[in-house]
Z-matrix of the N, CA and C atoms (Angstrom, degrees):
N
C 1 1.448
C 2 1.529 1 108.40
N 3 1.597 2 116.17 1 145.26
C 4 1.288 3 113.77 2 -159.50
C 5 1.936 4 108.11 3 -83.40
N 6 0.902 5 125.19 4 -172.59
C 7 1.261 6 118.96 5 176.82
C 8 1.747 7 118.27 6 -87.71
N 9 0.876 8 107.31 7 -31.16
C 10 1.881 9 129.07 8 139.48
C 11 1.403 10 107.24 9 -29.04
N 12 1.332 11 104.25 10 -93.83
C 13 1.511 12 111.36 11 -177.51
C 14 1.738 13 130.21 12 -39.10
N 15 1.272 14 84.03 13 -27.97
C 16 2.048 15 108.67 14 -171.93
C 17 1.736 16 86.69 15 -64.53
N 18 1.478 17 100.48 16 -45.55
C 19 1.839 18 102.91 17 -153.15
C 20 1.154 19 111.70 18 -93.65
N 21 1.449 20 121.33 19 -13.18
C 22 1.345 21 137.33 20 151.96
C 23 1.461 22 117.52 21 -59.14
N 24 1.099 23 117.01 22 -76.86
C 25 1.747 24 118.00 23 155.46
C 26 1.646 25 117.35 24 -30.90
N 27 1.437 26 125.98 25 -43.60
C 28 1.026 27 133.48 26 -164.75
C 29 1.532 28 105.62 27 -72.34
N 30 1.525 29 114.21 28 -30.67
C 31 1.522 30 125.96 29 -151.49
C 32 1.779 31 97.33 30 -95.34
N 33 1.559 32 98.85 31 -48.17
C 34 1.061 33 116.16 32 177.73
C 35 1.657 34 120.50 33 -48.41
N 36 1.824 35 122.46 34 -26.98
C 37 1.126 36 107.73 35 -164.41
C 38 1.733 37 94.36 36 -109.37
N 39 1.265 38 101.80 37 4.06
C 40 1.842 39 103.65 38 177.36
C 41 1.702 40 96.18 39 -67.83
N 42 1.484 41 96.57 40 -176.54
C 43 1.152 42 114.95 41 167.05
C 44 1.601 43 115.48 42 -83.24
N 45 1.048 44 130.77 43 13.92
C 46 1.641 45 135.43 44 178.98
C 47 1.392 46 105.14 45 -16.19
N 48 1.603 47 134.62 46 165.92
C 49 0.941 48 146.33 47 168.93
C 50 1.350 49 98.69 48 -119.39
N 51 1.476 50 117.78 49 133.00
C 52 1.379 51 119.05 50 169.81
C 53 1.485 52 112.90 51 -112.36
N 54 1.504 53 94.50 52 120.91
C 55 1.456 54 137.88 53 -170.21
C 56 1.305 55 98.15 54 -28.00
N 57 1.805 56 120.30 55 -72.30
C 58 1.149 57 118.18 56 -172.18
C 59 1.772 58 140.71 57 -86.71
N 60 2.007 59 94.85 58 15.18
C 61 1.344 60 101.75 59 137.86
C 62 1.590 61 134.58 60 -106.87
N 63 1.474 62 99.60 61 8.91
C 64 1.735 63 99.54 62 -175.09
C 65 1.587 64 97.55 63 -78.32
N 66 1.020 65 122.02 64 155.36
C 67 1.151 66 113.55 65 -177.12
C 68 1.813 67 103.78 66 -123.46
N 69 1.647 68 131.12 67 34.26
C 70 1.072 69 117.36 68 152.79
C 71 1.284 70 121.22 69 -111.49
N 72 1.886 71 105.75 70 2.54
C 73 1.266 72 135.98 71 165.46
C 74 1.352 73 109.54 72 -56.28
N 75 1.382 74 102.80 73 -67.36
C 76 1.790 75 127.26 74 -165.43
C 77 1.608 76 81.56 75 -68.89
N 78 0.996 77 155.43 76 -67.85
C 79 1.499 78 157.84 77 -162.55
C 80 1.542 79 99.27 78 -44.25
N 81 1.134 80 118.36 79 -65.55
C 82 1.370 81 115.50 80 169.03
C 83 1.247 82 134.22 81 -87.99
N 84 0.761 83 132.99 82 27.82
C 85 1.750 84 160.96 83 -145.50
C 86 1.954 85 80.44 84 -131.40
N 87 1.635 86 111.92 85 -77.75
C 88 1.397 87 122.59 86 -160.09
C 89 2.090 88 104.38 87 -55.57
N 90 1.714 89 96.40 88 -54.39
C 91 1.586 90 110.96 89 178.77
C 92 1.615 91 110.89 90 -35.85
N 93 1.415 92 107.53 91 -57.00
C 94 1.350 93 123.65 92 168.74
C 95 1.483 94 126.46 93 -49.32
N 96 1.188 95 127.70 94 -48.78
C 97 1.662 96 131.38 95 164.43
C 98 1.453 97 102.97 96 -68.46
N 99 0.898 98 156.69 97 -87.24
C 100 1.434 99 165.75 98 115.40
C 101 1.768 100 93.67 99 45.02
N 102 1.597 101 108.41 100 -72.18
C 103 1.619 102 96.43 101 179.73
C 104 1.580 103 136.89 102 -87.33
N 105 1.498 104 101.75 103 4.49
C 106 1.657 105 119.00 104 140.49
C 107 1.157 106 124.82 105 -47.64
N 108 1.691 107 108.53 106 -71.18
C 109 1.484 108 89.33 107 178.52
C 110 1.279 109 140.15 108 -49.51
N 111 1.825 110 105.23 109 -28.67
C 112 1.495 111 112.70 110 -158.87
C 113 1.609 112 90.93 111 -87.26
N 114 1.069 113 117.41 112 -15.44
C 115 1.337 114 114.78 113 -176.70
C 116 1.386 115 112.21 114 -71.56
N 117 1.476 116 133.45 115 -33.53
C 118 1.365 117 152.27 116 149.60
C 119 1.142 118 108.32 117 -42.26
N 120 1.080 119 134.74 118 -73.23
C 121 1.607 120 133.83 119 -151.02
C 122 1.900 121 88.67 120 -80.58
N 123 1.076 122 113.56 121 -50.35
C 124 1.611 123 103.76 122 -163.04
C 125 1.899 124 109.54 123 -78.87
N 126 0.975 125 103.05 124 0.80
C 127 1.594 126 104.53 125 169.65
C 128 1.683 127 110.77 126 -112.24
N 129 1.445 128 120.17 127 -39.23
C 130 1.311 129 126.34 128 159.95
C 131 1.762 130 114.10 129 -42.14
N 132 1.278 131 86.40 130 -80.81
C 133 1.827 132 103.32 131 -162.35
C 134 1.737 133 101.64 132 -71.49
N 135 1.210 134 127.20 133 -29.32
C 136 1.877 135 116.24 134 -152.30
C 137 1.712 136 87.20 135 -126.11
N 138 1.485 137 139.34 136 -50.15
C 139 0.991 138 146.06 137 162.70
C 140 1.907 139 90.31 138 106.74
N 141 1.259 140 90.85 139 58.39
C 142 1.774 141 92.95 140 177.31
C 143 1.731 142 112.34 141 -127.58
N 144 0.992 143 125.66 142 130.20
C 145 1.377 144 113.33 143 -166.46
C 146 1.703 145 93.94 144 -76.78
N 147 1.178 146 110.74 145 -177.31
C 148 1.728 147 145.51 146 -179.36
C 149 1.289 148 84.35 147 -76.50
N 150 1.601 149 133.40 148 -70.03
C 151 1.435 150 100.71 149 -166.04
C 152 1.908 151 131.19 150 -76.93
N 153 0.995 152 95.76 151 -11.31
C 154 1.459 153 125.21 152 166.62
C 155 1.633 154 94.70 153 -58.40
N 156 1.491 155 117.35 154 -77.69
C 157 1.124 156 112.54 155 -150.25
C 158 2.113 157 113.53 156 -68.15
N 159 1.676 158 90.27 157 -26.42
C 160 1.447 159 90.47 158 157.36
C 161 1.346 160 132.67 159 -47.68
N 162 1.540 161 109.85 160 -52.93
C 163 1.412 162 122.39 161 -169.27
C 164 1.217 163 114.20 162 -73.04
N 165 1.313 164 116.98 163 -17.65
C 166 1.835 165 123.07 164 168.95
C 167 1.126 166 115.76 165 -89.32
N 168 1.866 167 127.90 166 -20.45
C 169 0.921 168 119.78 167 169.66
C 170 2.063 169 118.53 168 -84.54
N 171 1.320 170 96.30 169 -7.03
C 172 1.691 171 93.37 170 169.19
C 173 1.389 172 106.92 171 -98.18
N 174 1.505 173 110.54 172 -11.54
C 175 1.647 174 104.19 173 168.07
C 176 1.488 175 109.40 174 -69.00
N 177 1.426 176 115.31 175 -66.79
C 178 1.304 177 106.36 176 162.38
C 179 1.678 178 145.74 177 -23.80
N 180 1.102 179 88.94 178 -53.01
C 181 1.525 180 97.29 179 168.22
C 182 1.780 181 120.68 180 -71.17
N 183 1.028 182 95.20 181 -34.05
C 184 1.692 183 100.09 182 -168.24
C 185 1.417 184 116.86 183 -114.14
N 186 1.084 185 126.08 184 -8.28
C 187 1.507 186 131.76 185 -147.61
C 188 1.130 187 116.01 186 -86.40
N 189 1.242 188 124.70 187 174.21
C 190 1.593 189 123.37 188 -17.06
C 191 1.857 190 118.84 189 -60.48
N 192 0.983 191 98.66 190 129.20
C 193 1.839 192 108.17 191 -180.00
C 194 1.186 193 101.52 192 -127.58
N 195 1.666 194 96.37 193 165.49
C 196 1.240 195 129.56 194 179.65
C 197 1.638 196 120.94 195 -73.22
N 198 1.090 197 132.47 196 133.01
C 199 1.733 198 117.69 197 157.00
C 200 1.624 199 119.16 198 -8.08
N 201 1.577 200 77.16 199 -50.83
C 202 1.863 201 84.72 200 -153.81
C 203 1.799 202 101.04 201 -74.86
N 204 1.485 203 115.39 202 -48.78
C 205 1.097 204 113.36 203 159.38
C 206 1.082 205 140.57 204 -4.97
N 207 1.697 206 102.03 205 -63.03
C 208 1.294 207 145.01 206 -161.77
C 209 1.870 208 102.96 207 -69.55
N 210 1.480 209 94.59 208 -58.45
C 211 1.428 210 106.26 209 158.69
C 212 1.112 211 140.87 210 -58.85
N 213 1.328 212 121.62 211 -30.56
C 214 1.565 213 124.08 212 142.05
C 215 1.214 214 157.77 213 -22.15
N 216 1.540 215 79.38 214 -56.43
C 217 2.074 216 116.37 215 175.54
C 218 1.802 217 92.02 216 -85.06
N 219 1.674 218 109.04 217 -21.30
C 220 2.047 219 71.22 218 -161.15
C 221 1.384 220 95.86 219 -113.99
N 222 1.279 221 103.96 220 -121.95
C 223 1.544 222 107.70 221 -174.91
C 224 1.523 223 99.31 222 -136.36
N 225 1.134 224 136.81 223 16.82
C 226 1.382 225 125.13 224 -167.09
C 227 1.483 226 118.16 225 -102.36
N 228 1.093 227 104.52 226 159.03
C 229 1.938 228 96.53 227 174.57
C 230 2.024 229 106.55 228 -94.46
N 231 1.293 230 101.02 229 158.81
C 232 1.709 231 109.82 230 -171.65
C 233 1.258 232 105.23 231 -32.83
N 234 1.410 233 134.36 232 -46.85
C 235 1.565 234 138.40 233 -141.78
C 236 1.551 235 98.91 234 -90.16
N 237 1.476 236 117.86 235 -51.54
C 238 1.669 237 108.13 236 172.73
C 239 1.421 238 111.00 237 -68.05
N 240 1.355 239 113.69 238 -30.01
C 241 1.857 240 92.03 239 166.65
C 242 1.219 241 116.13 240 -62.23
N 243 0.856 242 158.09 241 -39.38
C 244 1.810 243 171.02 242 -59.92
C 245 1.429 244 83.01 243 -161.01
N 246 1.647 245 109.44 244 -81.71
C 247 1.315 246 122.85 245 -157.93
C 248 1.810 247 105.94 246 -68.49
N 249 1.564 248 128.64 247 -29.72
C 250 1.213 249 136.74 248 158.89
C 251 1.782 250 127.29 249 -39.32
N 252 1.504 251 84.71 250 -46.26
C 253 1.898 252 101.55 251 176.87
C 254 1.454 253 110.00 252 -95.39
N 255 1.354 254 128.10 253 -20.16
C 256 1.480 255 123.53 254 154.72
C 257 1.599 256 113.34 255 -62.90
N 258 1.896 257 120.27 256 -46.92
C 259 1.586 258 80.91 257 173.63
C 260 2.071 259 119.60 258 -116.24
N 261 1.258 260 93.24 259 43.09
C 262 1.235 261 126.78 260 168.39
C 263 2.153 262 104.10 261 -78.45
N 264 1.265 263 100.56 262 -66.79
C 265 1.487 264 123.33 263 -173.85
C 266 1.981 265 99.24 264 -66.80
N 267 1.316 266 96.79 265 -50.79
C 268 1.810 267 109.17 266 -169.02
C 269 1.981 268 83.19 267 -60.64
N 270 1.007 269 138.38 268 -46.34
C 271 1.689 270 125.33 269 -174.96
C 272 1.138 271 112.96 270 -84.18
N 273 1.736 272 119.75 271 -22.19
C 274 1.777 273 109.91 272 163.02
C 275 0.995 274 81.06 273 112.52
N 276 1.358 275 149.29 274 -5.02
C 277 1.312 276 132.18 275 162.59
C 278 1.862 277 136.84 276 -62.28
N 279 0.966 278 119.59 277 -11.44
C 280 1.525 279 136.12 278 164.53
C 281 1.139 280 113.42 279 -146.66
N 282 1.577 281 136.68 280 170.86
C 283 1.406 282 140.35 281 -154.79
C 284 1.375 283 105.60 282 -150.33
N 285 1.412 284 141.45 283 125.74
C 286 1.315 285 121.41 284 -165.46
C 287 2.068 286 87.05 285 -109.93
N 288 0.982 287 100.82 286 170.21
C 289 1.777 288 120.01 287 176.96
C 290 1.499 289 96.59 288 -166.31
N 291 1.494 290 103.10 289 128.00
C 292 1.584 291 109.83 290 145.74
C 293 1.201 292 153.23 291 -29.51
N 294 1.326 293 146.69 292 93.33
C 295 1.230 294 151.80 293 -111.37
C 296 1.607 295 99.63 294 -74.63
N 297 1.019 296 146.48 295 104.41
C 298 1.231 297 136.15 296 174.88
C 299 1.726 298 128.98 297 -43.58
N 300 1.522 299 105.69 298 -23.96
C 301 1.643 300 94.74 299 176.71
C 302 1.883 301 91.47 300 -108.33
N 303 1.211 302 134.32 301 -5.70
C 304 1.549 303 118.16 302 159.99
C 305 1.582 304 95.65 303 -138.14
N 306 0.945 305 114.26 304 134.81
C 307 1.297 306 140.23 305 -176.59
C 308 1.856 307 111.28 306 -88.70
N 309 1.422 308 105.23 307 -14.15
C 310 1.300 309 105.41 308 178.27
C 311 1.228 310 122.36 309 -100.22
N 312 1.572 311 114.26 310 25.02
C 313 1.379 312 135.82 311 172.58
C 314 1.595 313 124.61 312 -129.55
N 315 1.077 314 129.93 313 -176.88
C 316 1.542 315 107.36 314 146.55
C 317 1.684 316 116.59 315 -143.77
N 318 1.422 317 118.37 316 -150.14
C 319 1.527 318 116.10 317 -154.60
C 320 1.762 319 81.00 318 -137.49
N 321 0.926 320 108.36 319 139.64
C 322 1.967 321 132.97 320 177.55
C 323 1.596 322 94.08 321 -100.52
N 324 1.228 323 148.90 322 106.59
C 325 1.190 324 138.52 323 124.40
C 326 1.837 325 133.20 324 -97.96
N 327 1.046 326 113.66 325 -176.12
C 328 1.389 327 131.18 326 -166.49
C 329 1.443 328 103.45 327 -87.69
N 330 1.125 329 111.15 328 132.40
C 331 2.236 330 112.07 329 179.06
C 332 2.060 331 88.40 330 -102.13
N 333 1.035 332 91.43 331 170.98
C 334 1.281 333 104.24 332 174.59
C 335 1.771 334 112.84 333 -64.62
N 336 1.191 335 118.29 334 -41.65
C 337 1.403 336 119.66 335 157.25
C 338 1.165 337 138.85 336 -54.75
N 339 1.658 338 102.34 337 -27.10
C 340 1.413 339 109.87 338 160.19
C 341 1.243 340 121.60 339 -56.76
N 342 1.554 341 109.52 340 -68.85
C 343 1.764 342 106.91 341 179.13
C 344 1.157 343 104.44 342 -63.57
N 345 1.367 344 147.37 343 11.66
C 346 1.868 345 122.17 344 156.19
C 347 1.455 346 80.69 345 -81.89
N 348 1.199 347 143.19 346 -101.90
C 349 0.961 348 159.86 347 155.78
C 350 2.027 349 91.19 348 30.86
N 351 0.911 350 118.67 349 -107.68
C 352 1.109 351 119.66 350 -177.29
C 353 1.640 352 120.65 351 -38.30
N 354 1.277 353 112.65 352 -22.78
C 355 1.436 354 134.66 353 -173.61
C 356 1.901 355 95.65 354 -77.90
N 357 1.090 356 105.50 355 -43.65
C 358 1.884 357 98.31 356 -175.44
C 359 1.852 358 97.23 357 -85.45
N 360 1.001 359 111.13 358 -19.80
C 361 2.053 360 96.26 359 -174.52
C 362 1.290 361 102.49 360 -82.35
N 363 1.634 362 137.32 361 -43.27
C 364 1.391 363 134.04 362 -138.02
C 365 1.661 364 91.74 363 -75.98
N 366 1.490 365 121.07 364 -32.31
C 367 1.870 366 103.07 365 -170.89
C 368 0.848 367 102.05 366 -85.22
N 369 1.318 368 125.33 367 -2.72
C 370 1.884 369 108.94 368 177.84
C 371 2.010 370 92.66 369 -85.24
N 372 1.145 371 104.69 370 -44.73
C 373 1.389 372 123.21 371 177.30
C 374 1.981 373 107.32 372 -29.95
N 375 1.341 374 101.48 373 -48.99
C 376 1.494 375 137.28 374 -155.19
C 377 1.661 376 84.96 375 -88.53
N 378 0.897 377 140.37 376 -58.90
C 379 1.461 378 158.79 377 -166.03
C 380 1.501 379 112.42 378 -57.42
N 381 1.615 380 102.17 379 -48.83
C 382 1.349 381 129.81 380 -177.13
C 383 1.869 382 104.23 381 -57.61
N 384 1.379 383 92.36 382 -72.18
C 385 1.436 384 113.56 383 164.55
C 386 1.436 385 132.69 384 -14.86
N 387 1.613 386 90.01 385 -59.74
C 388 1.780 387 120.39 386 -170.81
C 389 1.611 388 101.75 387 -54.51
N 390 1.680 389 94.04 388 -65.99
C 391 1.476 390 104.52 389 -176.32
C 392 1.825 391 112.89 390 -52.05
N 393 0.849 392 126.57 391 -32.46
C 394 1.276 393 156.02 392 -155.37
C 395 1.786 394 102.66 393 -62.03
N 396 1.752 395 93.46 394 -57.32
C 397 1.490 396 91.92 395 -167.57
C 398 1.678 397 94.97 396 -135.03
N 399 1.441 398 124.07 397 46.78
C 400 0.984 399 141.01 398 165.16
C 401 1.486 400 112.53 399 -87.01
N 402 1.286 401 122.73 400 28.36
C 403 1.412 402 109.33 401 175.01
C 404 1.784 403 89.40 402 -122.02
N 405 1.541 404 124.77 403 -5.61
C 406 1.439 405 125.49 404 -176.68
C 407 1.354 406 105.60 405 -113.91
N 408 1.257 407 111.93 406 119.59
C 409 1.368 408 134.14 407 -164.92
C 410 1.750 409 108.02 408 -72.78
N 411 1.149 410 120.63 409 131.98
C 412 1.658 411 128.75 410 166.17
C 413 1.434 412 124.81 411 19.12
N 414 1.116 413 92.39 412 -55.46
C 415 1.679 414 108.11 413 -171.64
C 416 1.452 415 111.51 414 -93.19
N 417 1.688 416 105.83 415 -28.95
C 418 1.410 417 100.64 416 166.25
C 419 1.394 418 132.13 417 -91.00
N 420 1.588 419 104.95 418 -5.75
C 421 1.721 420 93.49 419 164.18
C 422 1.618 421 115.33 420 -95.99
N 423 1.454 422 99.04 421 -9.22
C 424 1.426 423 104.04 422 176.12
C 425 1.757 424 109.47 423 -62.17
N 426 1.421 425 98.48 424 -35.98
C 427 1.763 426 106.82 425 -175.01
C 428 1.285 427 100.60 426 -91.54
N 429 1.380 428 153.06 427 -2.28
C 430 1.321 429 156.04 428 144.13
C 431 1.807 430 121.25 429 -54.19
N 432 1.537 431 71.42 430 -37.76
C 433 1.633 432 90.15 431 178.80
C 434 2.074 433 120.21 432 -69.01
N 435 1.128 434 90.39 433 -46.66
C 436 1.428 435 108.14 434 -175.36
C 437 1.831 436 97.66 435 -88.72
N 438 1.263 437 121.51 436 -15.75
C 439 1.668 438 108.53 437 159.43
C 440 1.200 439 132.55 438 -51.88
N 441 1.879 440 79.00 439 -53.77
C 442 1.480 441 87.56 440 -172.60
C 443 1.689 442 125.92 441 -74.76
N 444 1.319 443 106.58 442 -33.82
C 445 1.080 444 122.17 443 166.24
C 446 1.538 445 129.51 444 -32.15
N 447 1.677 446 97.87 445 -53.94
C 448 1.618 447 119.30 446 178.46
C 449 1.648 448 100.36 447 -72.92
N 450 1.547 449 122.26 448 -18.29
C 451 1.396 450 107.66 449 -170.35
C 452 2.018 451 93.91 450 -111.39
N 453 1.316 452 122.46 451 18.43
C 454 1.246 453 123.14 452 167.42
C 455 1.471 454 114.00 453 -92.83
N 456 1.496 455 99.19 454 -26.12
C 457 1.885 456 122.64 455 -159.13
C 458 1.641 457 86.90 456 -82.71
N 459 0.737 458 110.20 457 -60.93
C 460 1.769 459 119.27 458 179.91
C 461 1.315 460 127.19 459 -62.59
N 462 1.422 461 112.19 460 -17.82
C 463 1.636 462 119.84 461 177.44
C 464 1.399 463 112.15 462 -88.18
């Protein structure tokens, strides 16, 4: 038996986890293809990185927020937000102000350049998406939707 085969057999009678039923594998397995592309088009075409384009898209959605906020909703650690909203703000794309009920923080919002700015990426964004999970019909991304959700609420 080849030395392959030995370690194949060998692997095979462990307890292994297989990749393509774990599902925080497949979770990030999908995040990962999904944030290639956008990583292409938004550094190609707009010249905005992935974490940039994150942090404008939770500004957008939520805003005006906090850093920490900001960090909440995404996946990043303090220092790429930091450095994200420095050259986010340095292109005129968000505006920071002092938090009005603590002053020892501040508030991330959107400038008017931002939402053009953000206004031309999100349908390609939207587009990306479409194709993405266009092989699961209505009801099944609707119930994908509310999975994941219930298993975000709980994590």
């Amino acid at each position: 038996m080849s030395t392959v085969a030995k370690a194949k057999t060998k692997a095979g009678a462990r307890d292994a986890i297989r990749l393509g039923e774990f599902l925080p594998y497949c979770f990030a397995l999908l995040a990962h293809r999904l944030g290639l592309g956008a990583a292409d088009l938004h550094a190609r075409q707009h010249r905005v990185t992935v974490q940039e384009w994150k942090v404008l898209s939770i500004v957008a959605d939520g805003g005006p927020v906090t850093p920490h906020e900001i960090r909440r909703r995404g996946t990043q650690d303090k220092s790429t937000i930091s450095w994200a909203i420095k050259r986010l703000k340095r292109r005129g794309l968000v505006a920071t102000a002092p938090r009005p009920r603590d002053g020892r923080t501040f508030e991330v919002a959107m400038t008017d350049e931002g939402w053009r700015f953000y206004g031309a990426l999100a349908p390609e964004a939207r587009r990306r998406a479409e194709r993405a999970f266009a092989v699961l019909s209505a009801a099944e991304r609707r119930a994908l939707q509310r999975l994941v959700a219930k298993v975000l609420s709980g994590a």
